[in-house]
C-alpha positions in Angstrom: -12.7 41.1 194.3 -11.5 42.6 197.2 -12.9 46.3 198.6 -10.7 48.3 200.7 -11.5 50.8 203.1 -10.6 54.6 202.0 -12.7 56.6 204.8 -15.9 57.2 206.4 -17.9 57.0 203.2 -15.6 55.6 200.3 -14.7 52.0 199.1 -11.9 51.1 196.7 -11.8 48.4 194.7 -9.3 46.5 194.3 -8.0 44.1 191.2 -4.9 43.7 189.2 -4.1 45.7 185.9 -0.6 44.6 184.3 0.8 43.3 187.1 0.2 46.1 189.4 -2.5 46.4 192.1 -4.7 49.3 191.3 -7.6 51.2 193.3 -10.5 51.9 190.7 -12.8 54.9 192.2 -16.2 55.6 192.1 -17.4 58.9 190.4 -18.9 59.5 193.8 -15.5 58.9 195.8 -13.9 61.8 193.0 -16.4 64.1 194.0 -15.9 63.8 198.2 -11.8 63.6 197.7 -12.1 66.9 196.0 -9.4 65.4 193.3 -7.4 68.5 191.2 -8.7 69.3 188.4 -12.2 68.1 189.2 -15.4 69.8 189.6 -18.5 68.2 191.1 -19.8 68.2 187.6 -17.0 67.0 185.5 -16.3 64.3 187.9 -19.8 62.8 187.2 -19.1 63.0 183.3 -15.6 62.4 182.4 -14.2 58.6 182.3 -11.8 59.4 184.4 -9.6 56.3 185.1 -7.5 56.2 189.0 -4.7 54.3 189.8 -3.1 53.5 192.8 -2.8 55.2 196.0 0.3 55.7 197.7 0.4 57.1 201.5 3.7 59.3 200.7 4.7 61.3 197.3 6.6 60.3 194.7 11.0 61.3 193.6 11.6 64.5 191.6 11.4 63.5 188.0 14.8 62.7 186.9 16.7 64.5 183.9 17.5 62.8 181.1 18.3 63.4 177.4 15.8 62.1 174.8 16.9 59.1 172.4 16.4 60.0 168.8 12.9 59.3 167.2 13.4 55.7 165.5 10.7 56.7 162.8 8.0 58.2 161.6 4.2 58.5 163.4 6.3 57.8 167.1 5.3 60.1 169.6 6.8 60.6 172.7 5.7 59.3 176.1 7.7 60.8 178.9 8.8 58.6 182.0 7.5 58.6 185.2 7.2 56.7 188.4 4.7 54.1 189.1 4.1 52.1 192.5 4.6 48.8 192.8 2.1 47.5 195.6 3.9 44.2 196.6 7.3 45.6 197.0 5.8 48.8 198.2 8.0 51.2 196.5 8.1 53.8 193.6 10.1 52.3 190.0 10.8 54.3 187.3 8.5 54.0 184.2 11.2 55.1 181.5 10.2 57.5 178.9 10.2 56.0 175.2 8.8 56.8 171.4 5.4 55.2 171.1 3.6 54.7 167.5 0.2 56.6 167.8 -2.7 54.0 167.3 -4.6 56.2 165.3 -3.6 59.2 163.3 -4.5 62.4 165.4 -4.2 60.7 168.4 -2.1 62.2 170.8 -0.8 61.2 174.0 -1.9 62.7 177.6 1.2 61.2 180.8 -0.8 60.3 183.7 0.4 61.9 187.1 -0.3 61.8 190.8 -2.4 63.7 192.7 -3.2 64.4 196.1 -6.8 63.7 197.1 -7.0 64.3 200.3 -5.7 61.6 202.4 -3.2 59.8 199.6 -1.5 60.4 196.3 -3.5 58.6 193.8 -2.1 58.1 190.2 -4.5 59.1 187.6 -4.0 57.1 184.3 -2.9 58.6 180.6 -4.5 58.4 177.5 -4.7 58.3 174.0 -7.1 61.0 172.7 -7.5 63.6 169.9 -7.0 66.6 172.6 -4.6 66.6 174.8 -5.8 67.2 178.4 -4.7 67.8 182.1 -1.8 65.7 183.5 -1.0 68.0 186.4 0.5 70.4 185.5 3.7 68.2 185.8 6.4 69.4 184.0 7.6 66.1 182.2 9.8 68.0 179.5 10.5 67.5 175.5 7.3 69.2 175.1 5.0 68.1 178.1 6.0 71.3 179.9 2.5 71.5 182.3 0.3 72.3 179.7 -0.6 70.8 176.2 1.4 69.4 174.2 4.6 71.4 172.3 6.3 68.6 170.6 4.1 68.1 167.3 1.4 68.5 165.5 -1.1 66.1 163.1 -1.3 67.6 159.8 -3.8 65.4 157.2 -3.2 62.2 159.0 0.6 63.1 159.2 2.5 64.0 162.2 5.0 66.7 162.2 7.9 67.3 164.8 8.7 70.1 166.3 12.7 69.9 166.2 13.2 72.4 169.1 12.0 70.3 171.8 12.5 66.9 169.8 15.2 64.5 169.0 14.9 63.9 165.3 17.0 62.9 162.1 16.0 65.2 159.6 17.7 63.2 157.4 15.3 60.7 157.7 12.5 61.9 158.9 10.8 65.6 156.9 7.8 66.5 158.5 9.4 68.9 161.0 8.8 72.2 161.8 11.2 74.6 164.2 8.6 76.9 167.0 10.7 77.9 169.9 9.3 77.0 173.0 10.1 79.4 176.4 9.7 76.7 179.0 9.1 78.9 182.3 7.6 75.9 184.7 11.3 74.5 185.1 10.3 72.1 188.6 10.6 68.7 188.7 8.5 68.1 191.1 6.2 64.7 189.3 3.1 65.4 191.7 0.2 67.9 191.9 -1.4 68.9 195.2 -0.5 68.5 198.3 3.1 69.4 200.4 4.9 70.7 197.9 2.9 70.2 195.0 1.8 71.6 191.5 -1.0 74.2 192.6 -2.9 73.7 189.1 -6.1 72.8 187.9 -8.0 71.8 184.8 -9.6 73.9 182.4 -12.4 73.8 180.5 -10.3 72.6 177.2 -8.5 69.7 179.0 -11.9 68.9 180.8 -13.3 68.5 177.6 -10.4 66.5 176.2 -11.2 64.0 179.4 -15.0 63.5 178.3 -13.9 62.8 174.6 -13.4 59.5 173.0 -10.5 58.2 174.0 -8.3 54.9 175.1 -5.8 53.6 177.5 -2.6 53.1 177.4 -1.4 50.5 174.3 0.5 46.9 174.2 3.6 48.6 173.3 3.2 50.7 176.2 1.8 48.2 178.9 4.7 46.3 178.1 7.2 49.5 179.0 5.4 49.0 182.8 5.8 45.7 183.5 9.4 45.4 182.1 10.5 48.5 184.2 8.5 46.8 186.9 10.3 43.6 186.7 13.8 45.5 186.5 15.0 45.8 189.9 17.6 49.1 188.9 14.8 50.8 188.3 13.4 50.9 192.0 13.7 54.1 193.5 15.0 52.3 196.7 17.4 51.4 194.5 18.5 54.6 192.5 17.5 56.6 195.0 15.5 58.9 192.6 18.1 58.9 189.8 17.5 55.4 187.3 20.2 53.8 185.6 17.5 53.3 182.5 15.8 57.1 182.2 14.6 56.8 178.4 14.9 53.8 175.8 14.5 54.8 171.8 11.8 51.6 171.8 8.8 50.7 174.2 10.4 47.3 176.1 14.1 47.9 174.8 16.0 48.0 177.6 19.3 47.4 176.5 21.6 48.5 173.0 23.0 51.8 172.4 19.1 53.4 172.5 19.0 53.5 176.3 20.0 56.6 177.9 20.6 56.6 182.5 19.4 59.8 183.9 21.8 62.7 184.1 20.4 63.8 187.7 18.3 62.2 190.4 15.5 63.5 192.7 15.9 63.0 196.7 13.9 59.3 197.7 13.2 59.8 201.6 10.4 57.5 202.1 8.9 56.9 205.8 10.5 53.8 207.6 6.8 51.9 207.6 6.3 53.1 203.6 2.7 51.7 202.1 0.4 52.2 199.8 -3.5 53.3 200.5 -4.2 49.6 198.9 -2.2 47.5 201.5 -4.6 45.3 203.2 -3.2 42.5 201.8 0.6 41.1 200.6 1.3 38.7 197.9 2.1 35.8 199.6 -0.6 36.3 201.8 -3.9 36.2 198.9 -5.4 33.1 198.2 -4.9 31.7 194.4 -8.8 31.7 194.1 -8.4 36.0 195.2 -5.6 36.5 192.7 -7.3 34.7 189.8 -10.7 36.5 190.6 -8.8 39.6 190.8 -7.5 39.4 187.8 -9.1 40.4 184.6 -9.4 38.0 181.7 -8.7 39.5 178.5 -9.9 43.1 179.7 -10.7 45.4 176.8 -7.0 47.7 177.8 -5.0 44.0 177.3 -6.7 43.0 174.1 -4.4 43.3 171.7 -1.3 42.2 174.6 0.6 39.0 174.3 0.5 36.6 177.7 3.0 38.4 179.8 2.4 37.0 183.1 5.0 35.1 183.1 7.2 38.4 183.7 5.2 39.1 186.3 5.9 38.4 190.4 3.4 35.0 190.2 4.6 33.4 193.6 1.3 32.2 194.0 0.9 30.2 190.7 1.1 26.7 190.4 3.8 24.7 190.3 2.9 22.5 187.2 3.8 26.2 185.3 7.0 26.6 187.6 9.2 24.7 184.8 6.9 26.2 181.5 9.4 27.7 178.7 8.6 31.3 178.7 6.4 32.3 175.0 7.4 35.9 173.5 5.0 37.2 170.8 6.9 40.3 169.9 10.9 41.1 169.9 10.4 44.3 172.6 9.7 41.1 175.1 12.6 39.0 174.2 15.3 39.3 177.5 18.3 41.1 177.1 20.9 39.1 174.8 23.3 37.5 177.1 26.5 39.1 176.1 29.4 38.4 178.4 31.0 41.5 179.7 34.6 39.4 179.5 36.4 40.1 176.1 37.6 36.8 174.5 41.2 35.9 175.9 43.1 33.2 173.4 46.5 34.6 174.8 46.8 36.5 171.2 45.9 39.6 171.1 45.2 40.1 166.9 43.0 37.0 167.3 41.3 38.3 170.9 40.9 41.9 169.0 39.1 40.1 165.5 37.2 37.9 167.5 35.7 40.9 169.5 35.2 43.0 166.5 33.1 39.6 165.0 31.1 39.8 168.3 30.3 43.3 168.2 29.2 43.8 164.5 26.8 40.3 164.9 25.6 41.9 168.2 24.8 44.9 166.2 22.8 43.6 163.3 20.9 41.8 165.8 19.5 44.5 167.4 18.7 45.9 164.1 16.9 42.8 162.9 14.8 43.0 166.6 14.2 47.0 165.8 13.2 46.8 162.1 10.6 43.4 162.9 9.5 45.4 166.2 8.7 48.6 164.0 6.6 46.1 161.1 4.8 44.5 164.0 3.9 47.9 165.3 2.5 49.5 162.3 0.5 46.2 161.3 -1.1 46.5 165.1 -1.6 49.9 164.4 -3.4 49.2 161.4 -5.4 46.3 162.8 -6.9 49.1 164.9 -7.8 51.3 162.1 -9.7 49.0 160.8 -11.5 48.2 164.3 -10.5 44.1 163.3 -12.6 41.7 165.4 -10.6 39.3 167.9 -10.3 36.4 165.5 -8.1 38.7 163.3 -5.9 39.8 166.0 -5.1 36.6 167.5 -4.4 35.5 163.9 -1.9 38.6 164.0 -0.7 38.2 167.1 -0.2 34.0 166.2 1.6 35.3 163.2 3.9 38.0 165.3 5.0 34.8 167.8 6.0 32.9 164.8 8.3 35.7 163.0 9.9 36.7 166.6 10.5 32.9 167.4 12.3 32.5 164.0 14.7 36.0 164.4 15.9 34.5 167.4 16.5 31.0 166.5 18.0 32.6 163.6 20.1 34.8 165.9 20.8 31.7 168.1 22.8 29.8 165.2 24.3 32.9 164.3 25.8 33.1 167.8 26.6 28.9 167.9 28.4 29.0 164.5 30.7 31.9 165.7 31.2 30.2 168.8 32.3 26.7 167.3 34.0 28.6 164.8 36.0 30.2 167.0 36.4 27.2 169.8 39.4 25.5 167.7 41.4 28.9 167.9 41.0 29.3 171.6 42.3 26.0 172.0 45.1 25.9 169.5 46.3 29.6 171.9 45.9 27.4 175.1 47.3 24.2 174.5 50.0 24.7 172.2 51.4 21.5 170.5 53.8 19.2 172.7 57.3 19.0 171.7 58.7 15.9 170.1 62.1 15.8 171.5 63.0 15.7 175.9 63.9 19.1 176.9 67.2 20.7 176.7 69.0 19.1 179.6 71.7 21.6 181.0 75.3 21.7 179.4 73.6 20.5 176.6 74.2 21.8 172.5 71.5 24.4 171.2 69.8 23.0 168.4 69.8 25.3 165.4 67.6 27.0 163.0 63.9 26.8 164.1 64.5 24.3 167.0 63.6 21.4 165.1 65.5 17.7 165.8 
């Protein structure tokens, strides 16, 4: 494990959470960085988990429009931007619907702070309050304080329409409260140049010191597929991501994916870095990356094997060549759809063909959606009943085994059209050679169809 310098009198250490390096702080090191929201005596109690450090503050949150809530029990989780520590830039976490993993839980977005001589990202949670995130105003009912989108009622949660995207039709448990947002900044930081000036109170101090857990699977994966998107950098997008909100945590293609309407100014400094750069990538050791990294940490329980998504330069090279394993269907790549419409040289046959394509496309995404959403609410009610590991790897054997079938499924499905359509393509192309020399000049017509 290795410990970076912070100051005089503070240590960092570091290790790797999800892919990303993160800087855990000591109670101590909360208490001398005077961190917002902190006291000297909360800062002693609460579990209060830091992130990264960053020398330089993050984009404007971007706006976007909300996808529609796929189902019941989902509750939103607002995007934000992480920091990626071996790239050294800001990416875009995109916002998405989240199934709560216990009812009355509710969710509390992590945001960065300034502490003094960084901006450090203080992590979300899970928890039956909701507490301080900065005072960031993340919208669709995060407005700086508390939470206005919902509400548990008897171990149901109930939508509040005016600040939520919701199908009444299919969903019931709403409720219509008018909410008069007056924080309309988009400023994602608290402290510092140009920060939110707020601070915690007692309630959302409290909130910090009850139980409470980290960030889920379903959300872990959000991270590190935004992280592996490179779109989504904001030296990329320049503040405004092509991928702003998806309707499914890890779903980053279909018709649920919604690009940001507007974009916040990127002007990083031309030597950018993190308060955790001692060290690049390519420059650890294998023995400092494997120690780094934790082995089946209580956060990553329940997750799949991901790392294979991750930026491993410095793995092996017996696992170069490995086939990649997905457990559920939000890890499955994008499907490969060509962007080219079929061209036979008929257009009736190029027009069917496409319409096949599309409606096939279509219930495949369904089928990922619908086995994505069963997958969820068994995980979510492994962890009601606080299941021991043997029964989640059983589960999570069980989840690689229906995903792996869906696609070879979808994989046939995609052949048969293929071949089916192969013999048409061909027919259009190379039409049929004539039996008779061609016409030479001076020459008689034939009549009727041509024929000899």
């Amino acid at each position: 494990m290795r410990l970076t310098k912070m100051g005089p009198n503070t240590k960092v250490q570091r290790v790797r959470k999800s892919g990303v390096g993160v800087a855990l702080v000591t109670g101590a090191m909360l208490v001398s960085l005077a961190l917002p929201g902190l006291t000297k005596s909360s800062a002693t109690n609460a579990q209060v988990s830091i992130g990264v450090s960053v020398g330089f503050a993050p984009p404007e949150l971007p706006v976007y429009a909300q996808p529609i809530c796929p189902g019941d029990g989902y509750i939103w989780t607002p995007g934000y931007w992480a920091w990626d520590d071996d790239d050294q830039d800001y990416y875009w976490v995109p916002g998405t619907w989240v199934l709560a993993p216990e009812p009355g839980y509710l969710w509390t977005p992590g945001y960065w702070a300034w502490g003094g001589n960084a901006y450090f990202f203080h992590e979300g949670y899970w928890g039956p309050q909701v507490g301080f995130y900065g005072g960031i105003n993340y919208g669709y009912g995060y407005f700086g304080r508390g939470y206005e989108g919902g509400r548990w009622d008897r171990g149901h949660f109930y939508y509040n329409r005016s600040v939520n995207n919701v199908n009444v039709t299919e969903i019931h448990n709403v409720y219509n409260t008018t909410i008069v947002n007056r924080n309309e900044t988009r400023v994602s930081y608290n402290g510092g140049r140009g920060g939110i000036n707020e601070r915690a109170n007692d309630r959302e101090e409290a909130a910090a010191r009850e139980r409470h857990m980290g960030a889920i699977a379903a959300q872990n994966q959000q991270v590190q597929e935004a992280r592996t998107n490179r779109e989504l950098r904001a030296s990329q997008n320049h503040g405004k991501p092509p991928i702003a909100a998806t309707q499914r945590p890890g779903a980053f293609s279909g018709g649920g994916v919604v690009p940001a309407r507007e974009g916040g100014n990127y002007n990083p400094p031309p030597n950018r870095g993190g308060g955790n750069t001692g060290v690049h990538n390519n420059e650890r050791t294998n023995a400092e990356n494997n120690a780094a990294r934790p082995n089946g940490g209580n956060n990553n329980a329940n997750r799949p094997n991901n790392e294979h998504r991750a930026n491993n330069d410095n793995r092996p090279d017996n696992n170069a060549n490995r086939p990649p394993i997905y457990v559920h269907p939000n890890e499955l790549p994008p499907t490969n759809r060509s962007d080219r419409p079929p061209s036979t040289g008929n257009p009736k046959t190029d027009q069917k063909y496409q319409q096949q394509q599309d409606k096939m496309y279509q219930k495949q995404q369904q089928d990922h959606q619908k086995l994505q959403q069963k997958q969820d609410q068994e995980h979510q009610k492994m962890q009601q009943q606080q299941a021991d590991q043997a029964r989640k790897q059983q589960q999570e054997q069980r989840h690689q085994q229906q995903t792996q079938q869906m696609e070879q499924k979808h994989t046939q499905q995609q052949q048969k059209m293929e071949q089916k359509q192969q013999p048409k393509q061909q027919q259009q192309s190379h039409p049929p050679q004539q039996s008779h020399p061609p016409q030479q000049q001076g020459e008689e017509k034939p009549h009727g169809n041509g024929k000899p």
